[in-house]
N, C-alpha and C positions, 0 to 999 in steps of 0.2 A: 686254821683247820686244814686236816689234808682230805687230796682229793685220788679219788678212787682212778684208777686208767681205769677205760672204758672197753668193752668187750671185743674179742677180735674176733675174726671170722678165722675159723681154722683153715678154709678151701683159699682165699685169696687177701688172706689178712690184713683187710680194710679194718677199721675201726667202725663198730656199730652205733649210730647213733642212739643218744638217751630218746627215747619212749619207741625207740624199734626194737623187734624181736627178731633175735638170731634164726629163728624158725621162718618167719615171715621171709629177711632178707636170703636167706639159703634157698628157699622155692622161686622169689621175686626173680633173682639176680645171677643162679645160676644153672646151667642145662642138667640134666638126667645126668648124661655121660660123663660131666665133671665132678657130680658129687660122685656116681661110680667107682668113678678112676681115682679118689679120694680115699674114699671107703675100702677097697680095694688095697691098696697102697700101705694105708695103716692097719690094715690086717696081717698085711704081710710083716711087715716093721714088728707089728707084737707078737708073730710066731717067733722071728726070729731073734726076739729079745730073751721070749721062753727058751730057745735051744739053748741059747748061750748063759745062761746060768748055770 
């Protein structure tokens, strides 16, 4: 039987444990300012995927 890879965290791309939630470990595990600086980050990356099409 195959097995599933297991969920990654997009900010610091640990692997999430089976019965944790990637919501729970995002608030747990990381500051305001890193997911910011994340969110932020890949905002920009998807304007600048739009321009370039």
């Amino acid at each position: 039987m195959a097995t599933r890879a297991g969920l990654e965290c997009p900010v610091c791309h640990e692997e999430i444990g089976r019965g944790e939630q990637l919501e729970a470990h995002l608030y747990n595990d990381h500051s305001k300012r890193a997911l910011a600086g994340f969110v932020a980050t890949e905002a920009v990356a998807m304007e600048e995927d739009d321009i370039s099409e």
